[in-house]
C-alpha atoms as an extended CHARMM CRD file, in Angstrom:
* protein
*
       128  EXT
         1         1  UNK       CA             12.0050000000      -37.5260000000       -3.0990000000  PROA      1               0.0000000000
         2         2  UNK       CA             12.3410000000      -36.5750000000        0.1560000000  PROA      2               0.0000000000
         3         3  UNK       CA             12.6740000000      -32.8610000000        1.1460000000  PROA      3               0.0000000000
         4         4  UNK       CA             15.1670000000      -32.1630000000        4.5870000000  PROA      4               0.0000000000
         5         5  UNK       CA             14.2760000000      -29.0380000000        6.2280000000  PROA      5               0.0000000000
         6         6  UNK       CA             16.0830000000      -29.5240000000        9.3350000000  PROA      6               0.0000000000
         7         7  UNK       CA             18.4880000000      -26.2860000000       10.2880000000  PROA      7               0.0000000000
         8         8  UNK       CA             21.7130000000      -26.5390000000        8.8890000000  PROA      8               0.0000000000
         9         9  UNK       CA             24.4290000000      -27.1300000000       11.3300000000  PROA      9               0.0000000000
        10        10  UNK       CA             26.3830000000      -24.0110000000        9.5160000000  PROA      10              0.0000000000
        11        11  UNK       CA             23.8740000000      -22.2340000000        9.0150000000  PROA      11              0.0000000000
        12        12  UNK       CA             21.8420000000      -20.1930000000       11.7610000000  PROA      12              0.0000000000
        13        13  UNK       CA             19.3190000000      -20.1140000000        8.9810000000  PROA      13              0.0000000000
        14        14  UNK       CA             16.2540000000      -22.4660000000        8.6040000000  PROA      14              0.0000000000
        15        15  UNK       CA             15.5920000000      -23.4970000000        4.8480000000  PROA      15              0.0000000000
        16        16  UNK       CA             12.8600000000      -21.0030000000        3.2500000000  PROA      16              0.0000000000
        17        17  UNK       CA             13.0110000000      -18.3700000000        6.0920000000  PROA      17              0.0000000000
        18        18  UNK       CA             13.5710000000      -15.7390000000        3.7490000000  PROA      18              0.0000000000
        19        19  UNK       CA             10.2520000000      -17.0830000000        1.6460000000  PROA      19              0.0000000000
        20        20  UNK       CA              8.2160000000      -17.5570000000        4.4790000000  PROA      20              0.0000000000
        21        21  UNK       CA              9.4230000000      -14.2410000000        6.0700000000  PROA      21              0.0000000000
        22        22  UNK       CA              8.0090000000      -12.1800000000        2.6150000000  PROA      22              0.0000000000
        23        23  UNK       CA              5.0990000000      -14.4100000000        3.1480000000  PROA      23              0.0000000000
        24        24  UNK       CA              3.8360000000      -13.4700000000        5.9710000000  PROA      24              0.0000000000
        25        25  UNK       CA              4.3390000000      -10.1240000000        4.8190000000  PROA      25              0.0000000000
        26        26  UNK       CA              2.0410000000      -10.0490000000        2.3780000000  PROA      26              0.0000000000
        27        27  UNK       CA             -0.6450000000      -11.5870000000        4.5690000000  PROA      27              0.0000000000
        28        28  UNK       CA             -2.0450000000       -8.4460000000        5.4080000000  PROA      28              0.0000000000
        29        29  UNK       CA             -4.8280000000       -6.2000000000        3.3570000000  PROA      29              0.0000000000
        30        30  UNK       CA             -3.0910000000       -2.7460000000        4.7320000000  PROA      30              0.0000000000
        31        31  UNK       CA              0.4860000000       -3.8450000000        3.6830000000  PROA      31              0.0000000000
        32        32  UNK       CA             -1.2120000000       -5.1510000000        0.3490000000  PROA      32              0.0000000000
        33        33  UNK       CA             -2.7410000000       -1.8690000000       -0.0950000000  PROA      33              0.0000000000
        34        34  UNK       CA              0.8060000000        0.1210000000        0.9170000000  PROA      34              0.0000000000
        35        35  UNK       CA              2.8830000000       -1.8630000000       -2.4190000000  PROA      35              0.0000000000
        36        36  UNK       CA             -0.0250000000       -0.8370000000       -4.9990000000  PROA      36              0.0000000000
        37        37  UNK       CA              0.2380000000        2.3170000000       -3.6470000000  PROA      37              0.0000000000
        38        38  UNK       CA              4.2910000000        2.0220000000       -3.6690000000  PROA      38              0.0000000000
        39        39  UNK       CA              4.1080000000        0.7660000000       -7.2730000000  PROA      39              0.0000000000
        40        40  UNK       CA              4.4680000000        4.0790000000       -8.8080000000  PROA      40              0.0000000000
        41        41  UNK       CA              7.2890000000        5.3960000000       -6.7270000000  PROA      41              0.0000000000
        42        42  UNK       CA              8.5020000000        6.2870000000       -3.6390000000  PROA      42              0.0000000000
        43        43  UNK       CA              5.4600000000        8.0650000000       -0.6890000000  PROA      43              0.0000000000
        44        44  UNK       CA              6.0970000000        9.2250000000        2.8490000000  PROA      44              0.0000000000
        45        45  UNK       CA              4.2140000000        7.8110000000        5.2170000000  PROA      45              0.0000000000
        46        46  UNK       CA              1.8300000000       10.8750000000        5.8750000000  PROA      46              0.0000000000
        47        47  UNK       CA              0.7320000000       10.5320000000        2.0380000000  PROA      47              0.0000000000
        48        48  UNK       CA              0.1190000000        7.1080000000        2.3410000000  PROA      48              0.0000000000
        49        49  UNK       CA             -1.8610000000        7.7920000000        5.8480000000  PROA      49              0.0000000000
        50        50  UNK       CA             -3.9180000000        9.8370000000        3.4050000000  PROA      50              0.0000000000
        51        51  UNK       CA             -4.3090000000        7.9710000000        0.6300000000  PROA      51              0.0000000000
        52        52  UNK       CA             -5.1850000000        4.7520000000        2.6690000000  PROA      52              0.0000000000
        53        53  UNK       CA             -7.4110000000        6.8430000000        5.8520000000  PROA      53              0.0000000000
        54        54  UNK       CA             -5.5470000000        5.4700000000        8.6000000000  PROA      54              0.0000000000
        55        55  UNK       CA             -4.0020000000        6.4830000000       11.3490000000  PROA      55              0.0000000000
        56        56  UNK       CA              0.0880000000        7.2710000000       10.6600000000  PROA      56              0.0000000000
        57        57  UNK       CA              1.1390000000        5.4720000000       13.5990000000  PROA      57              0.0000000000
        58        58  UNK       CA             -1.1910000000        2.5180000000       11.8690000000  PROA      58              0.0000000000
        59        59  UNK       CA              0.9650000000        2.8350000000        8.9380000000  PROA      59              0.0000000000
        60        60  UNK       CA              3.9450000000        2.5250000000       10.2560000000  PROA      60              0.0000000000
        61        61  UNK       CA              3.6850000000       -0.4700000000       12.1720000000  PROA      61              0.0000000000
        62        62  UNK       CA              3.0180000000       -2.1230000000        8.0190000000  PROA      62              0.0000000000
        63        63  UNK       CA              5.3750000000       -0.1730000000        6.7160000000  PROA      63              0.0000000000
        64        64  UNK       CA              8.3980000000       -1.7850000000        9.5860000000  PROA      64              0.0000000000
        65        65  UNK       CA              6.6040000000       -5.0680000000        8.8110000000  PROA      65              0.0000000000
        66        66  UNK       CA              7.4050000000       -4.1190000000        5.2390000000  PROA      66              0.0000000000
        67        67  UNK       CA             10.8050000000       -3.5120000000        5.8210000000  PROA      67              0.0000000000
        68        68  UNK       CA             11.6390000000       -6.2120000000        8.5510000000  PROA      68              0.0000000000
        69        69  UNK       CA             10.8380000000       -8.5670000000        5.5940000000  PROA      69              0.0000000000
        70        70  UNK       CA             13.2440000000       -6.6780000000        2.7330000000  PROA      70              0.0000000000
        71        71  UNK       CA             10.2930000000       -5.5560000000        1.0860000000  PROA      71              0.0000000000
        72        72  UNK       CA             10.6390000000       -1.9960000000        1.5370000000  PROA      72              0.0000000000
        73        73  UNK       CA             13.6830000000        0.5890000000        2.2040000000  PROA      73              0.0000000000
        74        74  UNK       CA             13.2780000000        4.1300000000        3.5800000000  PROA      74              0.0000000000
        75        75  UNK       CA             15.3020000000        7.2830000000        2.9210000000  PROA      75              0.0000000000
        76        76  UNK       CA             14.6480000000       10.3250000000        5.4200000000  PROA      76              0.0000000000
        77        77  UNK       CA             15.1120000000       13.7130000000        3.5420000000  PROA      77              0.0000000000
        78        78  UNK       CA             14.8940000000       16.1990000000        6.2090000000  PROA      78              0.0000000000
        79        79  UNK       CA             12.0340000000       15.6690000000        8.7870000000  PROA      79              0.0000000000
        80        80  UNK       CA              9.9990000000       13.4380000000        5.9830000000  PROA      80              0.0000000000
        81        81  UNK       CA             11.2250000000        9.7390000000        5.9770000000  PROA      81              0.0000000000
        82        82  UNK       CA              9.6990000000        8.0310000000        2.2050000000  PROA      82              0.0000000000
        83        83  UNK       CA              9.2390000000        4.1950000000        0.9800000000  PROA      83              0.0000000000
        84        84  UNK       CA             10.0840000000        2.5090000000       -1.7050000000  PROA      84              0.0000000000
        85        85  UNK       CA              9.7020000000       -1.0420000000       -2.7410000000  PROA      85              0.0000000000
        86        86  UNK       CA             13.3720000000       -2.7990000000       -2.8420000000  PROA      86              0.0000000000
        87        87  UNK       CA             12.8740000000       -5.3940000000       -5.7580000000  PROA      87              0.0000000000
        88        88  UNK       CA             10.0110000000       -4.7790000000       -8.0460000000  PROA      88              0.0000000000
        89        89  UNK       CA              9.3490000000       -8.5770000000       -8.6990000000  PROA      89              0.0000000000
        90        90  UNK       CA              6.6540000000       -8.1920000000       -5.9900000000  PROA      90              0.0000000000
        91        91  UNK       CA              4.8060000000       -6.7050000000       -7.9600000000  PROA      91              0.0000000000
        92        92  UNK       CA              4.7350000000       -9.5480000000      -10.4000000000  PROA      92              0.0000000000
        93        93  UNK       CA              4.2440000000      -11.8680000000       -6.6230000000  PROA      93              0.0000000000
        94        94  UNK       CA              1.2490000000       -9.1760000000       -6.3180000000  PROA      94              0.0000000000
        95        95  UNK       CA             -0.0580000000       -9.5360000000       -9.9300000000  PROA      95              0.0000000000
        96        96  UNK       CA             -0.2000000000      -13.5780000000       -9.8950000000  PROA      96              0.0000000000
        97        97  UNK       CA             -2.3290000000      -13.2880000000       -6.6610000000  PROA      97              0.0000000000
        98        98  UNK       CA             -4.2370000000      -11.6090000000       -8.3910000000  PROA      98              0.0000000000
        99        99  UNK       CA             -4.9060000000      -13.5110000000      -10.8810000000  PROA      99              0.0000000000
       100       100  UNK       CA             -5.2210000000      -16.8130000000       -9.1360000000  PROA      100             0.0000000000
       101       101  UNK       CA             -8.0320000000      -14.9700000000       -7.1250000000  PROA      101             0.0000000000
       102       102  UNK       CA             -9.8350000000      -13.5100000000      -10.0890000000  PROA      102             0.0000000000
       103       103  UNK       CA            -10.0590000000      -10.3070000000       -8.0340000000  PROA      103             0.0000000000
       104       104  UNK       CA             -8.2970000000       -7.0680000000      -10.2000000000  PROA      104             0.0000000000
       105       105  UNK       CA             -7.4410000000       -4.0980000000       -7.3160000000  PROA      105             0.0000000000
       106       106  UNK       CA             -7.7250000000       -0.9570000000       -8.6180000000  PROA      106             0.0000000000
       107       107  UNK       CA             -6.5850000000        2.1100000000       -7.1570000000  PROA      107             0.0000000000
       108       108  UNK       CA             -6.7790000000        5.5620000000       -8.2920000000  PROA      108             0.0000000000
       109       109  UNK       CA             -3.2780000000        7.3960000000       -8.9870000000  PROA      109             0.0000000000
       110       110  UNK       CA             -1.5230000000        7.6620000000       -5.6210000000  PROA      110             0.0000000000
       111       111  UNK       CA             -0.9610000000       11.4800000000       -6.2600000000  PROA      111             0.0000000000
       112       112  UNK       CA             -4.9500000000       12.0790000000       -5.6490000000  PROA      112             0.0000000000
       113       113  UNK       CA             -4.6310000000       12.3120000000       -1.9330000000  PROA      113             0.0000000000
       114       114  UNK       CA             -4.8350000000       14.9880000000        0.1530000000  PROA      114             0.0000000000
       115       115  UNK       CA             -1.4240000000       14.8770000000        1.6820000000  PROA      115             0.0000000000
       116       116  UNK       CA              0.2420000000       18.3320000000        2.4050000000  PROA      116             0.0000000000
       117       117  UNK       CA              3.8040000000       17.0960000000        2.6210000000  PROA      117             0.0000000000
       118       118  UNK       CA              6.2220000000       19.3340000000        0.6010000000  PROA      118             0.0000000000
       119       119  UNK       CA              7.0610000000       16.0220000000       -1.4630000000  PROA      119             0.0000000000
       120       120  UNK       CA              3.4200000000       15.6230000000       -2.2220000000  PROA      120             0.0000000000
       121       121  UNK       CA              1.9720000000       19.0660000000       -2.5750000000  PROA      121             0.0000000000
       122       122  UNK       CA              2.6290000000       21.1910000000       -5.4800000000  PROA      122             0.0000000000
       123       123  UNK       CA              5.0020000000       24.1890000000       -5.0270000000  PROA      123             0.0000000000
       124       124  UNK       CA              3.2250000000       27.0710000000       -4.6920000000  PROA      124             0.0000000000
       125       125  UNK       CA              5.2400000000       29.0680000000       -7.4110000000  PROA      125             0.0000000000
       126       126  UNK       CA              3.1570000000       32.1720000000       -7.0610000000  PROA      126             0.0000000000
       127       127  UNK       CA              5.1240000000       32.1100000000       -3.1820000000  PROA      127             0.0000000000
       128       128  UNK       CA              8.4950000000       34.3940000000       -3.1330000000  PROA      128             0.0000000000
């Protein structure tokens, strides 16, 4: 059987862009590390700055790789923009890698860092 993956005349797309593009996306330990961390919700990129210890600008150059690939969608809410993962099935992409490596990642909750974001700190309800 022979597999054609010349560009299709009426298409502008080459055959497994759209696999290759996720892919590459997941080539990276940072943007690894940012869907673990996105696997219990949605985070803002200065919680994930310090969950992870790098720099927010650092973070958001993933986190557009993230989303340039359909991984990821944003929603601003005020000045704070936060991520979440698009199609959870990732996680299941995530989980066989695991596996095949023998190599379980485990992180501590994602609400254990010292972000000071009003979405990640707790209201002060002693305040008013």
């Amino acid at each position: 059987m022979e597999l054609n993956i010349k560009q299709s005349p009426t298409e502008n797309k080459v055959p497994f862009e759209s696999q290759v593009s996720i892919l590459k996306a997941l080539t990276h330990p940072a943007r690894i590390a940012i869907l673990h961390i996105l696997r219990d919700g949605e985070h803002c990129v200065c919680h994930l700055s310090a969950y992870l210890g790098f720099r927010q600008a650092y973070i958001s150059q993933q986190l557009s790789v993230l989303r340039e690939a359909g991984l990821i969608q944003d929603r601003r809410d005020g000045w704070n923009i936060y991520y979440r993962v698009v199609n959870p099935l990732i996680f299941e992409v995530l989980d066989a890698v695991e596996v095949m490596t023998d190599e379980q990642i485990s992180f501590p909750p994602a609400s254990q860092s010292n972000c000071a974001c009003p979405h990640c700190s707790p209201k002060d309800e002693t305040a008013g």
